[in-house]
C-alpha positions as CSV (number, residue, x, y, z in Angstrom):
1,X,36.4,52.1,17.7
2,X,40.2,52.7,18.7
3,X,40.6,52.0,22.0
4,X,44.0,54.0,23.8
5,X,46.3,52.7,26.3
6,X,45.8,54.0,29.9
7,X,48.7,55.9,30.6
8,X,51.1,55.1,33.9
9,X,52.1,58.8,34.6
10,X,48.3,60.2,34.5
11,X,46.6,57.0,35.9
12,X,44.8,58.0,39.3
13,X,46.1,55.2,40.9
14,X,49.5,55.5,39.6
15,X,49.5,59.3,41.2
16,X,48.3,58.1,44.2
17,X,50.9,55.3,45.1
18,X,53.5,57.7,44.0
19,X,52.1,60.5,46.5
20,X,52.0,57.6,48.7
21,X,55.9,57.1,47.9
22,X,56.8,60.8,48.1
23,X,55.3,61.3,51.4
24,X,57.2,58.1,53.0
25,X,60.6,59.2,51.4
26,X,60.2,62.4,52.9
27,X,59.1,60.8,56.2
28,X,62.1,58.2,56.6
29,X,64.6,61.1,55.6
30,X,62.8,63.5,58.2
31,X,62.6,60.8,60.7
32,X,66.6,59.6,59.7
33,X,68.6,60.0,63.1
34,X,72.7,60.1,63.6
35,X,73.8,56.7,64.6
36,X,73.6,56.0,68.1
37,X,76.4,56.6,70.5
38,X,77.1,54.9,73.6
39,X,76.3,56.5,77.1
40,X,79.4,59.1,78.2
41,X,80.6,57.2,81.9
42,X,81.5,59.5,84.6
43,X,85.6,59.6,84.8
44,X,87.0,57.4,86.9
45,X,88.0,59.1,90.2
46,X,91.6,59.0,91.0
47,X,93.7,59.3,94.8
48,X,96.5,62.1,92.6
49,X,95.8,65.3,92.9
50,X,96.0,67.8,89.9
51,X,99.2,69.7,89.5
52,X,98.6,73.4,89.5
53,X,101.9,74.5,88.7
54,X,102.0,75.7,85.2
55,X,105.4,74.5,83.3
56,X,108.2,77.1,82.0
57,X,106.9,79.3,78.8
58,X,103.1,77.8,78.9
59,X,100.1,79.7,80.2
60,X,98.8,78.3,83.8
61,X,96.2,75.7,83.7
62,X,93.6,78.3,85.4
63,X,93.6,81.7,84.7
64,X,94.7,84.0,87.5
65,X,92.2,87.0,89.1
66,X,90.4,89.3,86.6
67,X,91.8,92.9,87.2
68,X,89.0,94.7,86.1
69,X,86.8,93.0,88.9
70,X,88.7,94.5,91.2
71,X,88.1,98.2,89.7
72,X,84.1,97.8,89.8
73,X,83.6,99.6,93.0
74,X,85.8,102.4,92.5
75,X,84.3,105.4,94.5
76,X,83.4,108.0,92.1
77,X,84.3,111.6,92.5
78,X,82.1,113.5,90.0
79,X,78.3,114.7,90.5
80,X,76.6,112.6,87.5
81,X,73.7,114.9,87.8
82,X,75.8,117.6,86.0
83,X,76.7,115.1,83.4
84,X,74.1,113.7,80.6
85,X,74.0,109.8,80.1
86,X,75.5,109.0,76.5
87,X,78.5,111.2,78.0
88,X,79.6,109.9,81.2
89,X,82.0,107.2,81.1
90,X,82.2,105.5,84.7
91,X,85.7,105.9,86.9
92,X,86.3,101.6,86.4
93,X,86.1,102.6,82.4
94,X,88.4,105.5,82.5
95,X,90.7,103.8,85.0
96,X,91.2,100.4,83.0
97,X,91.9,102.6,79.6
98,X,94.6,104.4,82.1
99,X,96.2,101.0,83.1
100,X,96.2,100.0,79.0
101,X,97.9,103.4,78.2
102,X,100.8,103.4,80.6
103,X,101.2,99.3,79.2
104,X,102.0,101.0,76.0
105,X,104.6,103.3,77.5
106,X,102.0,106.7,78.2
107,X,102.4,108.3,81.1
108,X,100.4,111.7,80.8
109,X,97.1,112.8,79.7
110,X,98.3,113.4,76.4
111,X,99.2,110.4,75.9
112,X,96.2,108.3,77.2
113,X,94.2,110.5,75.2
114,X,96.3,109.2,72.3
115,X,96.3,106.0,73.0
116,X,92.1,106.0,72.8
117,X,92.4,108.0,69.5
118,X,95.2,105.1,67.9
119,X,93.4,102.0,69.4
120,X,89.6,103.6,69.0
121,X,87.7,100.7,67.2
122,X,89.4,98.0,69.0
123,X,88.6,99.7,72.5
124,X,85.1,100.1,71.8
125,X,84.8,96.4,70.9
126,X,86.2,95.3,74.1
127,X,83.4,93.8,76.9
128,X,84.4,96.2,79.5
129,X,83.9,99.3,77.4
130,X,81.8,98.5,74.5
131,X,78.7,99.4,76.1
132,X,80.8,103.2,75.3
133,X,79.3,105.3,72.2
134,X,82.7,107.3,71.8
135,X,86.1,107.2,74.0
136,X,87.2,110.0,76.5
137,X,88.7,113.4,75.4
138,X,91.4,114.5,76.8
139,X,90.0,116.8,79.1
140,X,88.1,114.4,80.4
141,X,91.3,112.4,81.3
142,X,92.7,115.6,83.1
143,X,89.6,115.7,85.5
144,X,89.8,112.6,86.0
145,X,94.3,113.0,87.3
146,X,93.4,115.7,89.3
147,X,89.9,114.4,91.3
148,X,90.2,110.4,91.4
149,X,91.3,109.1,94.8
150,X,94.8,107.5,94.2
151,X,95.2,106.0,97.3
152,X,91.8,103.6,96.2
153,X,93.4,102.7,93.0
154,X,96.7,102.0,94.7
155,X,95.0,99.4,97.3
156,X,93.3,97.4,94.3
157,X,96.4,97.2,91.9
158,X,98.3,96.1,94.5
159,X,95.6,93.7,96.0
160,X,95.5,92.0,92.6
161,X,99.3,91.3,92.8
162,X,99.4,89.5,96.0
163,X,96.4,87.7,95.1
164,X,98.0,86.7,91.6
165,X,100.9,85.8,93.7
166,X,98.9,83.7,96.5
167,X,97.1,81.9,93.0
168,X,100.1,80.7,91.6
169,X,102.2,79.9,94.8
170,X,104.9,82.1,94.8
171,X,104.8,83.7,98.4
172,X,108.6,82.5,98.6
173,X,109.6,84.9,96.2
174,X,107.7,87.2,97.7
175,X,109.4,87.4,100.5
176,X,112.3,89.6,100.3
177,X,111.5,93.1,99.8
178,X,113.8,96.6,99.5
179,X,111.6,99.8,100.6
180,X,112.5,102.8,99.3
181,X,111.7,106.0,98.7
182,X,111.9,108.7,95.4
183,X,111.0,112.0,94.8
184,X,109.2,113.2,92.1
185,X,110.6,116.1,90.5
186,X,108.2,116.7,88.0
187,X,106.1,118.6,90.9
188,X,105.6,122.3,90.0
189,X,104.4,123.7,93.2
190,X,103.7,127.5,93.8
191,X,104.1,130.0,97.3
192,X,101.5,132.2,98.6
193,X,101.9,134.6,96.2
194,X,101.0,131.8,93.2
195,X,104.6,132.1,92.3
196,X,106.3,128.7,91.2
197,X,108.6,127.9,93.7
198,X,110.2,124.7,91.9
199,X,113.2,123.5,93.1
200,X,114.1,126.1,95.8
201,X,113.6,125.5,99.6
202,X,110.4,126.4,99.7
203,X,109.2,123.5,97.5
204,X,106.5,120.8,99.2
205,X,108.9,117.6,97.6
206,X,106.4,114.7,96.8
207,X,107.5,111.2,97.3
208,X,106.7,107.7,96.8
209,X,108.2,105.0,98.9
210,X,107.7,101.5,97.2
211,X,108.1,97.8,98.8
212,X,109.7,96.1,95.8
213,X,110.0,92.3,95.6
214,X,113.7,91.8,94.9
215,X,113.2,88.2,93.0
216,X,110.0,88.8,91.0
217,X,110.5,92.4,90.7
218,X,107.2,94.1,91.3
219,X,105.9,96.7,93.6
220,X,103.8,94.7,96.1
221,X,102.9,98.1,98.3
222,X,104.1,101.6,98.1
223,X,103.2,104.8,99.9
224,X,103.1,108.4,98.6
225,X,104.6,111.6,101.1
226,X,104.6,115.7,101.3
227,X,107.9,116.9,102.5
228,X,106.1,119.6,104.5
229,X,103.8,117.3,105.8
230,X,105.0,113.7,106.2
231,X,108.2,111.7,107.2
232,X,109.6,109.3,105.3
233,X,109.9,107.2,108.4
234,X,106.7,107.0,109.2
235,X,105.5,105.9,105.8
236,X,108.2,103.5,106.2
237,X,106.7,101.6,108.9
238,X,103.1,101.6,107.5
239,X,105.0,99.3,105.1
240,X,105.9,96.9,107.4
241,X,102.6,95.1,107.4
242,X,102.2,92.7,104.5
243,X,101.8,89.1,105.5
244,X,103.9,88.2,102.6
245,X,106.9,89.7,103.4
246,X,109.5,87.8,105.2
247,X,112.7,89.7,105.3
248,X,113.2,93.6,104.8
249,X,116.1,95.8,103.6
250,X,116.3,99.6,103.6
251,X,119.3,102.2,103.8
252,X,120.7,103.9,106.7
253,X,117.4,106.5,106.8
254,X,115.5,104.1,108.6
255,X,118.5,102.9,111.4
256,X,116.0,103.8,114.3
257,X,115.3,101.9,117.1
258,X,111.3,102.6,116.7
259,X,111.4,101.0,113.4
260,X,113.6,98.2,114.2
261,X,111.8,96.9,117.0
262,X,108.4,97.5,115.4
263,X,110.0,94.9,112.5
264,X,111.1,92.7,115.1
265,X,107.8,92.6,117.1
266,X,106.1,91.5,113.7
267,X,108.6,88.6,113.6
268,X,110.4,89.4,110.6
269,X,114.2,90.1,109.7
270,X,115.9,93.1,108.5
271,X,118.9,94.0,107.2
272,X,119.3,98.1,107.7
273,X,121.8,100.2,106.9
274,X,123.8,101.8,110.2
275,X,123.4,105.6,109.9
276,X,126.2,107.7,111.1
277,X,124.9,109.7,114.0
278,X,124.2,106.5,116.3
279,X,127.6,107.6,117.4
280,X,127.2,105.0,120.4
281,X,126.4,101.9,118.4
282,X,128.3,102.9,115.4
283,X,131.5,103.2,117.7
284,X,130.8,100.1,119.7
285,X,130.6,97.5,116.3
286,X,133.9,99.9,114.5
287,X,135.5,98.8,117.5
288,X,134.8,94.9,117.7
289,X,135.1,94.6,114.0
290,X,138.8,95.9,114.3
291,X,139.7,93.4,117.2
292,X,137.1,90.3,116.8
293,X,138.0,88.3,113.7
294,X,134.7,87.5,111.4
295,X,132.1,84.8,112.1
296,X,132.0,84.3,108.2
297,X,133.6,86.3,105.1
298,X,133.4,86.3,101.2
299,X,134.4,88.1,98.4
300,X,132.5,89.2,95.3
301,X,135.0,90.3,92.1
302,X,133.4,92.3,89.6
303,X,134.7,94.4,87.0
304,X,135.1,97.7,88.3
305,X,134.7,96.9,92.4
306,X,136.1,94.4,94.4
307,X,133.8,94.2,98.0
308,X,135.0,91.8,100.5
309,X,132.0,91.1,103.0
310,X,132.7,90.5,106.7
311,X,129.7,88.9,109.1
312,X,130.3,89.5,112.9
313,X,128.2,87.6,115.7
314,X,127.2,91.3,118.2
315,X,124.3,89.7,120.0
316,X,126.4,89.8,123.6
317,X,127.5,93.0,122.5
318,X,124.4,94.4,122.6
319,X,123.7,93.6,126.1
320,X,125.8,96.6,127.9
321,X,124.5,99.5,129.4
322,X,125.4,101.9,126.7
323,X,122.9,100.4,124.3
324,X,120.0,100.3,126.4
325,X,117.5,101.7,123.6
326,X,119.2,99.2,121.5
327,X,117.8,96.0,123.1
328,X,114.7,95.6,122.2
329,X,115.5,95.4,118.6
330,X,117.4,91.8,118.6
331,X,120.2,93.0,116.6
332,X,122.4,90.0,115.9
333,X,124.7,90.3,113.0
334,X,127.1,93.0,112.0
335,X,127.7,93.1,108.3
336,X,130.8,95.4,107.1
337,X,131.2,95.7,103.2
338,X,134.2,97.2,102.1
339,X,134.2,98.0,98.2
340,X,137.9,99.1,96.2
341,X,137.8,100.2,93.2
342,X,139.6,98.7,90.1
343,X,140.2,101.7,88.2
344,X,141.4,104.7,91.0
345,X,141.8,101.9,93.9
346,X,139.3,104.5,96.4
347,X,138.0,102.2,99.5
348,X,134.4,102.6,100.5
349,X,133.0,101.0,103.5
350,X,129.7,100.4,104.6
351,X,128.0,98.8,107.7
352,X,124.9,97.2,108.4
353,X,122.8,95.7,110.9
354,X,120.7,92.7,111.3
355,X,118.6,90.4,113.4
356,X,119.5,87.5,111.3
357,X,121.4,85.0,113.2
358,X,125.0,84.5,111.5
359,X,125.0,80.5,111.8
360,X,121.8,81.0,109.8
361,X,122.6,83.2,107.1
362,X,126.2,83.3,105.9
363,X,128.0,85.9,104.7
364,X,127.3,85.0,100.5
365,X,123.0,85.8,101.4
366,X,124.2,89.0,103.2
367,X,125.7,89.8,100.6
368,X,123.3,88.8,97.6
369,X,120.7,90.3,100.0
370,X,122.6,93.9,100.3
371,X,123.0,93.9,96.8
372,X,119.9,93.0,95.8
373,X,118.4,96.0,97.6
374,X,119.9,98.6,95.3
375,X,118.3,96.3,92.8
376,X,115.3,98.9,93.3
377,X,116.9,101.7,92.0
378,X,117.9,99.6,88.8
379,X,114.6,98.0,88.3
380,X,112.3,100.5,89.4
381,X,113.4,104.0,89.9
382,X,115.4,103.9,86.7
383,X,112.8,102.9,84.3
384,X,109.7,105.7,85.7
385,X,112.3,108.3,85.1
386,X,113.8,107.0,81.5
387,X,110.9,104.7,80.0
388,X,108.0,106.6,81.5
389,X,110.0,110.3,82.0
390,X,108.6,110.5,85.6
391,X,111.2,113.6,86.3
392,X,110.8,115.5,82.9
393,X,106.7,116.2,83.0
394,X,106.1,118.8,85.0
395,X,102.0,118.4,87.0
396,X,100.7,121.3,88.9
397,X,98.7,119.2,90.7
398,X,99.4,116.6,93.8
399,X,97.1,114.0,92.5
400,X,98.1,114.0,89.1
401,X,101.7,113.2,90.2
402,X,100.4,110.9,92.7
403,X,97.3,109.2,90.1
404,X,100.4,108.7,87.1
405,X,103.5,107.3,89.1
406,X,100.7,105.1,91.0
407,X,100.2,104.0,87.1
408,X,103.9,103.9,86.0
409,X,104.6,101.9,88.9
410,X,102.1,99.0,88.6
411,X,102.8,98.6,84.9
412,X,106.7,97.9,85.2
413,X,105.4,95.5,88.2
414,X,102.8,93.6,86.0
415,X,105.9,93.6,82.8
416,X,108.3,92.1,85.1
417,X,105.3,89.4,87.1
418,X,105.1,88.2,83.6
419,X,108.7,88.2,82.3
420,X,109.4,86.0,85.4
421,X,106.8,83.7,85.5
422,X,107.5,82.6,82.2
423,X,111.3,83.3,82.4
424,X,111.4,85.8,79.7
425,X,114.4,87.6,78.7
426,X,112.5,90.9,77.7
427,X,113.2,94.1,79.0
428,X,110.3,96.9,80.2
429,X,111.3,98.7,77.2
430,X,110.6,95.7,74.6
431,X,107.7,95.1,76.2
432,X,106.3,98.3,76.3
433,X,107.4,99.1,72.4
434,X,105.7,95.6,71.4
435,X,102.6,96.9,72.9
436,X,102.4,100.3,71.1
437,X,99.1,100.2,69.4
438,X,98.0,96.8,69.7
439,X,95.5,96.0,72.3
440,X,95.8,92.2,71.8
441,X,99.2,92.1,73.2
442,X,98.1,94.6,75.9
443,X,95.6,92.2,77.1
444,X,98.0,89.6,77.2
445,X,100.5,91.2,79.6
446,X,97.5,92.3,81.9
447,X,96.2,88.6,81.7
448,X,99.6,87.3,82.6
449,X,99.6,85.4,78.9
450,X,102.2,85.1,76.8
């Protein structure tokens, strides 16, 4: 009888060892751990303190304020009974795609309602408005001109500045402001009759009068006016307030007593223009500055202008009888600035007043100061009428001219925050086309990135 060899593979003890086997390599490579690492140690504490000043053209080490947190409790104006729920967008929403639009150079409600169309898929990915099924229409964005509360949105944009400003410790160039005011001739307003009365003497002028920061070049405060209703004086002095502001300049509108000595009881300087109808003190300083010579002079040679600057010490001046209602405002310094011209040789004077003590300041800062002021025209006033054609769009409505140079305003101020805190050499108008149609870049200027 043949007998057959057991064989290894079909043995039953054979399978079993090598179940045996399979089971403990799966185990070990189950049970198989990463090499062990030592304990992290604490970091060792150290006396230095961290620097917190970011350095030139490099983001700061912490991010400043979040905007939109400041936009959250926005009162709203609508009754959101009338209005079903996939539909209504909420007033923070329609006011942060607002901010994004006028970034891109947009400055009516066409033109937000075309910047949602262009930038649609991107917006409705972004956290803040992605909860959003569809974006506004542009009717919806010309409810929202004509009801919103302005004066709410003005007090948070400009919140956010000073608080970016107080973050990154820059209250010193903060501290010299030019306040001025500019009319918005866009306004279309209409008599009794419903006729449009625009441009004729029977037109309610609107105005805005803006505190702008002469060395960073944003609008830390401004304040909006009604010819028929409101002085420019008075919304001049409501101003005056800011903690941050150190030293003021404005033009010969505001040479009033009340105003100086309101800036003087605050404990800050001025440097006002002398109007022509304080016939009393104008005379008295034309006087002494034709017979005293000059505490301090300089001259500053441009192209076309040649201004030589003359500083005269008028605090023992100011002391006679004359110029009683004077007094109280601590004038110190008279500046005269008389200006030739290159080209047809005309001579142009002009005079100011201060509280400044001349051994202080010398007559270079008064004039670096006085020139500075006009500054605000250049920087400002220039760019809402040419980038954002402030003058040209003609709104029926007070709040919509109000709601879109509140807008216009605040984005030039954010463009130029960034430009100089990372000393840029970009103008509002690069800036603004570099931002058409990309949101990325639009987030960037509102995050103060580069």
């Amino acid at each position: 009888m043949k007998t057959t060899k057991s064989n290894s593979k079909s043995s039953p003890d054979n399978i079993s060892n090598l179940n045996e086997k399979l089971k403990l390599g799966k185990t070990k490579i189950l049970k198989k751990q990463p090499p062990k690492q030592p304990p992290k140690q604490p970091p060792k504490e150290t006396n230095s303190p961290p620097s917190n000043s970011p350095p030139s053209n490099s983001p700061p080490s912490n991010s400043p304020p979040n905007l939109f947190e400041y936009l959250n409790d926005l009162p709203d104006y609508r009754n959101i009974k009338y209005y079903s729920n996939h539909t209504t967008y909420s007033i923070s929403q329609l006011v942060i795609l607002s901010i994004m639009a006028s970034l891109q150079g947009q400055a009516t409600q066409i033109g937000f309602a075309r910047f949602c169309k262009n930038n649609q898929v991107e917006l409705l990915m972004f956290p803040p408005l992605n909860t959003l099924s569809r974006l506004p229409s542009l009717a919806t964005f010309n409810r929202l001109s004509k009801g919103i509360s302005f004066e709410e949105i003005n007090k948070r944009l400009h919140k956010w500045l000073c608080d970016c400003i107080k973050f990154l410790s820059l209250e010193k160039l903060a501290s010299k402001v030019s306040i001025d005011g500019k009319y918005l001739k866009g306004y279309k307003s209409k008599d009794k009759d419903g006729k449009s009365n625009h441009q004729t003497s029977e037109q309610n002028m609107l105005g805005s009068i803006s505190m702008f920061c002469q060395d960073l070049k944003i609008v830390l405060d401004s304040n909006t006016l009604e010819g028929k209703k409101e002085s420019e004086t008075n919304k001049f002095r409501e101003l005056l307030d800011n903690p941050l502001v150190k030293l003021i300049t404005g033009d010969s509108l505001h040479c009033n007593h009340q105003t100086l000595e309101k800036i003087n009881d605050l404990e800050k300087e001025y440097i006002i223009g002398l109007k022509g109808n304080c016939s009393k003190l104008k005379a008295t300083l034309d006087t002494l500055s034709q017979t005293k010579k000059p505490y301090s002079t300089t001259t500053d040679n441009t192209k076309k202008v040649l201004r030589n600057i003359e500083v005269f010490e008028i605090s023992k001046v100011m002391k006679s009888k004359q110029l009683k209602n004077w007094s109280s405002c601590n004038i110190q310094a008279f500046v005269k600035v008389t200006k030739t011209s290159k080209k047809t040789g005309k001579i142009q004077v002009n005079t100011y007043i201060s509280n400044i003590n001349p051994e202080i300041y010398s007559a270079k800062e008064f004039a670096i100061s006085i020139r500075k002021h006009w500054g605000i025209e250049n920087n400002l006033h220039w760019h809402k009428d040419v980038i954002f054609g402030e003058d040209k769009h003609i709104q029926t409505s007070v709040n919509s001219n109000f709601f879109f140079s509140t807008l216009s305003s605040f984005a030039i101020g954010v463009i130029n925050f960034r430009n100089s805190l990372y000393n840029l050499k970009e103008t509002v108008l690069d800036v603004v086309r570099y931002n058409a149609n990309r949101l990325d870049r639009t987030l960037a200027v509102l995050r103060l990135e580069v």
